[in-house]
C-alpha positions as CSV (number, residue, x, y, z in Angstrom):
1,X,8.7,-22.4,-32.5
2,X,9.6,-24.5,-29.9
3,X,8.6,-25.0,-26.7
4,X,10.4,-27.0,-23.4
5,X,8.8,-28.0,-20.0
6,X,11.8,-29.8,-18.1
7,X,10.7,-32.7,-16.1
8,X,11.0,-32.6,-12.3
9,X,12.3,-29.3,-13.1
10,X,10.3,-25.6,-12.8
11,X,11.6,-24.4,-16.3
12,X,9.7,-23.7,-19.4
13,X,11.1,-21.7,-22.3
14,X,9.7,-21.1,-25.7
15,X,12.2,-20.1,-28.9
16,X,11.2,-18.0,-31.4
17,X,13.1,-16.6,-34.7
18,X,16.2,-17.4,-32.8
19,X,15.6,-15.6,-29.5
20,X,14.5,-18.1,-26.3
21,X,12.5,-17.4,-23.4
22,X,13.5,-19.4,-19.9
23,X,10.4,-18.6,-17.7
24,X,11.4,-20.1,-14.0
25,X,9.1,-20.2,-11.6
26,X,9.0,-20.7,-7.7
27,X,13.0,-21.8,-8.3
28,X,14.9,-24.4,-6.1
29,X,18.8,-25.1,-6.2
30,X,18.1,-27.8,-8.8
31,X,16.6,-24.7,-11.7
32,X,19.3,-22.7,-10.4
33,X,22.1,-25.5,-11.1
34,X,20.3,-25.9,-14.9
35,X,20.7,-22.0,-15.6
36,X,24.0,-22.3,-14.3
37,X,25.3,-25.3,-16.5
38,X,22.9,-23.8,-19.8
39,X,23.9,-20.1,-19.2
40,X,26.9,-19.9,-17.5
41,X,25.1,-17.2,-15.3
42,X,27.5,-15.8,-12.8
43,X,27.1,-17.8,-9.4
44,X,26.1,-14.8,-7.4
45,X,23.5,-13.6,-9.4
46,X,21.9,-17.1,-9.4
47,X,21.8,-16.9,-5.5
48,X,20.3,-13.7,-5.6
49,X,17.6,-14.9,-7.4
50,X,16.7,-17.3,-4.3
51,X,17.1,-14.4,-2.1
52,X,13.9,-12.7,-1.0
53,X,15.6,-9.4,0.5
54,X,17.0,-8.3,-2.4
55,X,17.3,-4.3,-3.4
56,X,16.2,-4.1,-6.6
57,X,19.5,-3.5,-9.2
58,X,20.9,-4.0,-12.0
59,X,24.6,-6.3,-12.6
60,X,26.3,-5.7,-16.1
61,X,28.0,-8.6,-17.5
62,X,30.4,-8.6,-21.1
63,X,27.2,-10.0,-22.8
64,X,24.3,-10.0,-21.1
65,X,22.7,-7.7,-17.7
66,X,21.2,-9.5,-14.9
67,X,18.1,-7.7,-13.3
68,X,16.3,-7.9,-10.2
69,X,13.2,-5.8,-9.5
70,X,9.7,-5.9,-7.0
71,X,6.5,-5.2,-7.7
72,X,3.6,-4.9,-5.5
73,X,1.0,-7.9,-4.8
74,X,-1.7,-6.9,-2.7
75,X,-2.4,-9.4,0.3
76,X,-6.1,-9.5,1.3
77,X,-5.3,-11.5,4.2
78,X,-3.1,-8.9,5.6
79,X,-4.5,-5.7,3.8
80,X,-1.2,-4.9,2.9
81,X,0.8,-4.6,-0.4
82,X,4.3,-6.7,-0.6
83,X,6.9,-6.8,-3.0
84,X,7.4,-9.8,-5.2
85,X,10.8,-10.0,-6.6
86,X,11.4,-11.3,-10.8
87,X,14.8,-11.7,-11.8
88,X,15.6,-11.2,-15.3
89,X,18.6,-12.0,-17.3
90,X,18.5,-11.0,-20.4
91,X,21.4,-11.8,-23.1
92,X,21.5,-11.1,-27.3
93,X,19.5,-14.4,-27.4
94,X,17.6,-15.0,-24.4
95,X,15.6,-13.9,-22.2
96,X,15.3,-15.2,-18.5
97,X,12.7,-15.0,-16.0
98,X,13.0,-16.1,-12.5
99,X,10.0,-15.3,-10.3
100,X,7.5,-16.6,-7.6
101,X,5.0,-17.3,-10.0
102,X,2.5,-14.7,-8.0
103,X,2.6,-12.1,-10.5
104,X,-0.2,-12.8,-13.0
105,X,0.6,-10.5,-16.1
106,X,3.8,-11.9,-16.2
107,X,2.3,-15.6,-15.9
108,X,-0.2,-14.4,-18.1
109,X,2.5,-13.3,-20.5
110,X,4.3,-16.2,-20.6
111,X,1.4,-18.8,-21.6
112,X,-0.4,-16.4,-24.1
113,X,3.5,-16.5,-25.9
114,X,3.4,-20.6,-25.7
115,X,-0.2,-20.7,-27.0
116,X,-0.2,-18.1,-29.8
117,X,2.3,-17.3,-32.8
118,X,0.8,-13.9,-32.9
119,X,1.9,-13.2,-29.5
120,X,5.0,-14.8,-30.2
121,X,5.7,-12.6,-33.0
122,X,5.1,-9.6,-31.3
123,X,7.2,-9.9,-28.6
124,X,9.7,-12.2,-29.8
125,X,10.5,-11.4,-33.5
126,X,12.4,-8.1,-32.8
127,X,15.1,-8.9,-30.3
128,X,15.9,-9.2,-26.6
129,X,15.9,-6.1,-25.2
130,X,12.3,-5.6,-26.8
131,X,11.2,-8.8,-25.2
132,X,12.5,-7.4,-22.0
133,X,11.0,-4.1,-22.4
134,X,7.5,-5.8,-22.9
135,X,8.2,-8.3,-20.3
136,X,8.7,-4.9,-17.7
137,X,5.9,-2.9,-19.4
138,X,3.2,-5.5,-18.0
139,X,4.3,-5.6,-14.4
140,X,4.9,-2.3,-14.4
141,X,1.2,-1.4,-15.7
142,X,0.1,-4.1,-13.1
143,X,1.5,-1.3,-10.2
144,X,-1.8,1.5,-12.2
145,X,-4.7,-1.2,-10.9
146,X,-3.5,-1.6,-7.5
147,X,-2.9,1.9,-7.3
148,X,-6.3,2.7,-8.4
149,X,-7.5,0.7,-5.3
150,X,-6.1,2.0,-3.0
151,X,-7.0,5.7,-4.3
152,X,-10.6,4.6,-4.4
153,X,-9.8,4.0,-0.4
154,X,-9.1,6.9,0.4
155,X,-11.8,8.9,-1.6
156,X,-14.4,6.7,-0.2
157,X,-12.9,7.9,3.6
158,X,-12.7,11.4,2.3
159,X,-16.2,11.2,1.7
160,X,-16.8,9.4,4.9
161,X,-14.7,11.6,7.4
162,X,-17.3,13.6,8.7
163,X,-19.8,10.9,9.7
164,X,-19.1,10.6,13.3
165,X,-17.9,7.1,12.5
166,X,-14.2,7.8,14.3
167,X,-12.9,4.6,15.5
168,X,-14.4,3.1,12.0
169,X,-12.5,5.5,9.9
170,X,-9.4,5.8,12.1
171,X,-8.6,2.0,11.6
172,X,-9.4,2.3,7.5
173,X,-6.9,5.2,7.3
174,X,-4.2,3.3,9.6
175,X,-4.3,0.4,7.2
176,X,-4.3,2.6,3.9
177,X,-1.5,5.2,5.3
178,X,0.4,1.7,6.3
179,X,-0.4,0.2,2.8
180,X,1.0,3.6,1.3
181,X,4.1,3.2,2.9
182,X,4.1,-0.1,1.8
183,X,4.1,0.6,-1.5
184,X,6.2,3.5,-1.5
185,X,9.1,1.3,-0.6
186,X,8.7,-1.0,-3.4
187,X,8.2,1.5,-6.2
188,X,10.9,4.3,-4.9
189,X,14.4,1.8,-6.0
190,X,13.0,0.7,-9.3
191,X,13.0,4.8,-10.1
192,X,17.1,4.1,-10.3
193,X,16.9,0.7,-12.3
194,X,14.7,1.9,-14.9
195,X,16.5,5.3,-15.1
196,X,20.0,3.1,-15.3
197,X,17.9,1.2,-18.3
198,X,16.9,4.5,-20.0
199,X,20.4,5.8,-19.7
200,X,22.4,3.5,-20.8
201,X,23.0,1.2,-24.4
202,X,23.3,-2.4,-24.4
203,X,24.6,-3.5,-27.9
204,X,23.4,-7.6,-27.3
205,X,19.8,-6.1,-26.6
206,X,19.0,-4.3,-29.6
207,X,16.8,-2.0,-28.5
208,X,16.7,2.1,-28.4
209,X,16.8,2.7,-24.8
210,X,15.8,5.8,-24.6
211,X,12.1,5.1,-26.4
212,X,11.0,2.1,-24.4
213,X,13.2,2.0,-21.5
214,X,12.5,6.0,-21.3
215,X,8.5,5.0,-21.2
216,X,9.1,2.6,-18.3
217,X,10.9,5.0,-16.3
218,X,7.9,7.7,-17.1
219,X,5.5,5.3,-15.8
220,X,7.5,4.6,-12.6
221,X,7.9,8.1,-11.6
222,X,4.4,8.6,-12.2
223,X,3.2,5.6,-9.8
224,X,5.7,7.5,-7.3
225,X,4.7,11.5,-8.1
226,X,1.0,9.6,-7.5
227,X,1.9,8.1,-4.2
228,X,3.7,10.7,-3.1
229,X,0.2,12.9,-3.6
230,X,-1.6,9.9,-1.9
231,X,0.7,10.7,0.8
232,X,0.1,14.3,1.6
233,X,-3.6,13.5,1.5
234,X,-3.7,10.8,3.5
235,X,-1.5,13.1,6.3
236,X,-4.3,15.9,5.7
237,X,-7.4,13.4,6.6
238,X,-5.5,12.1,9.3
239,X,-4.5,15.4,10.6
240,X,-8.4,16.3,9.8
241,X,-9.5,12.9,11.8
242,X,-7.5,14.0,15.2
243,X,-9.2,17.7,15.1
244,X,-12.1,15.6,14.6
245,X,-11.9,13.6,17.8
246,X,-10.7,15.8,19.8
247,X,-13.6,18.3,19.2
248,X,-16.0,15.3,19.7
249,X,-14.2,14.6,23.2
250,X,-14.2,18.4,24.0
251,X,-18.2,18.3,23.4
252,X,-18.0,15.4,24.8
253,X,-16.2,17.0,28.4
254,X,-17.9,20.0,27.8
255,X,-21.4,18.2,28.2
256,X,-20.2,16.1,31.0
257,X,-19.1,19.5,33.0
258,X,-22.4,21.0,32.5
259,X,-24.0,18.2,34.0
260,X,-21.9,17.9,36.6
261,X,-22.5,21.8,37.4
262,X,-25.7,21.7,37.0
263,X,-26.4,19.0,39.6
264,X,-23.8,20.8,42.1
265,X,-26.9,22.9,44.2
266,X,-28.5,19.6,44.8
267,X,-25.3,17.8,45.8
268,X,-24.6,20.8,48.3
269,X,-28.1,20.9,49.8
270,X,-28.5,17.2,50.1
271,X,-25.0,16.9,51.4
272,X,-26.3,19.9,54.1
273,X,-29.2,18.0,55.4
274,X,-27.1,15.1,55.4
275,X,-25.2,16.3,58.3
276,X,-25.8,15.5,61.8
277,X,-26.6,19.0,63.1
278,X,-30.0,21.2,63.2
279,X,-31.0,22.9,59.8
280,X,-33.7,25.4,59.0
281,X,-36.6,23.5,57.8
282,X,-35.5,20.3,59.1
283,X,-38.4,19.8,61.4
284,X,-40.9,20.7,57.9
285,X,-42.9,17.9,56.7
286,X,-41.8,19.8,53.0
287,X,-38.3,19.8,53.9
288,X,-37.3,17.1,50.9
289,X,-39.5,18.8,48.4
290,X,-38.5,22.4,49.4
291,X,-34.8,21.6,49.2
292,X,-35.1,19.5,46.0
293,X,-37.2,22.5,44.3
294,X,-34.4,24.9,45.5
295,X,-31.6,22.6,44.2
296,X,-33.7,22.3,41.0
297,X,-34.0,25.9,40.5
298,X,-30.5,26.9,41.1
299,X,-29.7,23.8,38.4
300,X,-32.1,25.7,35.8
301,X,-30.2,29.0,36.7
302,X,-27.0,27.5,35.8
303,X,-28.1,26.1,33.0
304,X,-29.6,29.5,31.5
305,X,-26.7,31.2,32.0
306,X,-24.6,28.5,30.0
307,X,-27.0,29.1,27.3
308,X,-26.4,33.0,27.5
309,X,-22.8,32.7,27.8
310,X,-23.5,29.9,24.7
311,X,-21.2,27.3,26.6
312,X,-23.4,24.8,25.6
């Protein structure tokens, strides 16, 4: 086994039974340049592993395939989940990994294969395309935890919808229908990479596609079949959270007009005796309470009716 950490450079690789592993991480032009002169990697796909608005793909060369994928991170800061893009070539004796260093299985990964023959042997002592499969098996079981999050989410609002907490609950939904969205876009291209991967037979890689790269693609679809139900729920509570609202605002008005109705006789009377003309009673030391009890009593009358009518 040995093991390389190139100074002033971001490249580390490990070599094991005759198959290397180039981990790059947070790459400059100065990794990219090394690839280039080790490799001979194709110019374009080395700039597209400094491009951060790449789709995710796959570029087939005469003897070795170039990947580029995202998976999601979850950003606390912003409540959101974001892609974050690894590039992966992957040749008959090498496999190369060029990522942000954000993803922690794959970091993970990496170190436990420095550190431990065991680990090494595993992954490294069948060939390339099994490396790569295992390589893409962690990340893609790191999408199952963050998806498990935000399903908790939305249980824990389903369970919460019908607190009278509106304005509470409406801006938890926002964020986890936004983080769905999110996530959707990050999972729905790698359906077609890890499809292509399950289809097709690389000789140099020495794997059966359609056992491991076939369980990859399973899993994929499954993170999207489980989104895609995450979805329709998420449209149901929010669909549930406007009929909501807009019977607490109709109570709401409702409430407000029997008041309002209510306190109409009193309005009218005192708005009567407010006038600058001669009224019955308005020489009666009782005029204020006669007119108020009046007022009051039509206000009570109203008020029964409502109850009859069960308006309120």
């Amino acid at each position: 086994m040995t093991t390389t950490g190139l100074a002033r450079l971001e490249v580390q690789s490990v070599t094991w039974k005759g198959l290397t592993w180039v981990n790059v991480e947070r790459p400059t032009m100065a990794e990219m340049e090394y690839l280039r002169a080790r490799f001979n990697f194709h110019p374009l796909a080395l700039d597209d592993c400094l491009s951060r608005v790449q789709l995710p793909k796959v570029d087939e060369f005469d003897d070795h395939i170039f990947l580029v994928l995202h998976f999601p991170l979850f950003s606390k800061q912003m409540r959101l989940t974001l892609p974050s893009q690894v590039a992966i070539f992957a040749g008959a004796s090498y496999v190369v990994t060029v990522h942000r260093g954000e993803l922690k299985p794959l970091v993970k990964l990496f170190a436990d294969c420095v550190q431990s023959e065991a680990v090494r042997d595993e992954l490294m002592a069948r060939s390339s395309g099994y490396l790569l499969y295992r390589i893409l098996d962690v990340l893609v079981d790191y999408c199952f935890p963050i998806l498990g999050k935000i399903m908790e989410q939305v249980d824990d609002i389903e369970h919460h919808l019908f607190e009278r907490q509106t304005r509470a609950i409406a801006e938890r939904l926002s964020f986890v229908r936004r983080d769905i969205i999110a996530f959707r876009r990050i999972i729905r291209p790698q359906i077609a990479v890890m499809e292509l991967l399950e289809r097709r037979e690389y000789p140099f890689l020495k794997v059966d596609p359609d056992v491991y790269y076939g369980d990859l693609a399973d899993h994929t679809r499954r993170i999207w079949a489980e989104l895609e139900e995450l979805r329709e729920v998420t449209q149901g509570l929010n669909e549930t959270l406007f009929t909501l609202s807009s019977q607490l605002s109709n109570d709401a008005l409702r409430i407000l007009t029997v008041i309002f109705t209510a306190l109409l006789p009193i309005t009218i009377i005192g708005t009567l005796y407010g006038m600058n003309v001669h009224l019955p009673l308005a020489n009666n030391a009782h005029a204020f309470w006669i007119a108020t009890g009046a007022g009051a009593l039509l206000g009570l009358a109203m008020w029964v009716w409502f109850r009859l009518n069960k308006w309120v």
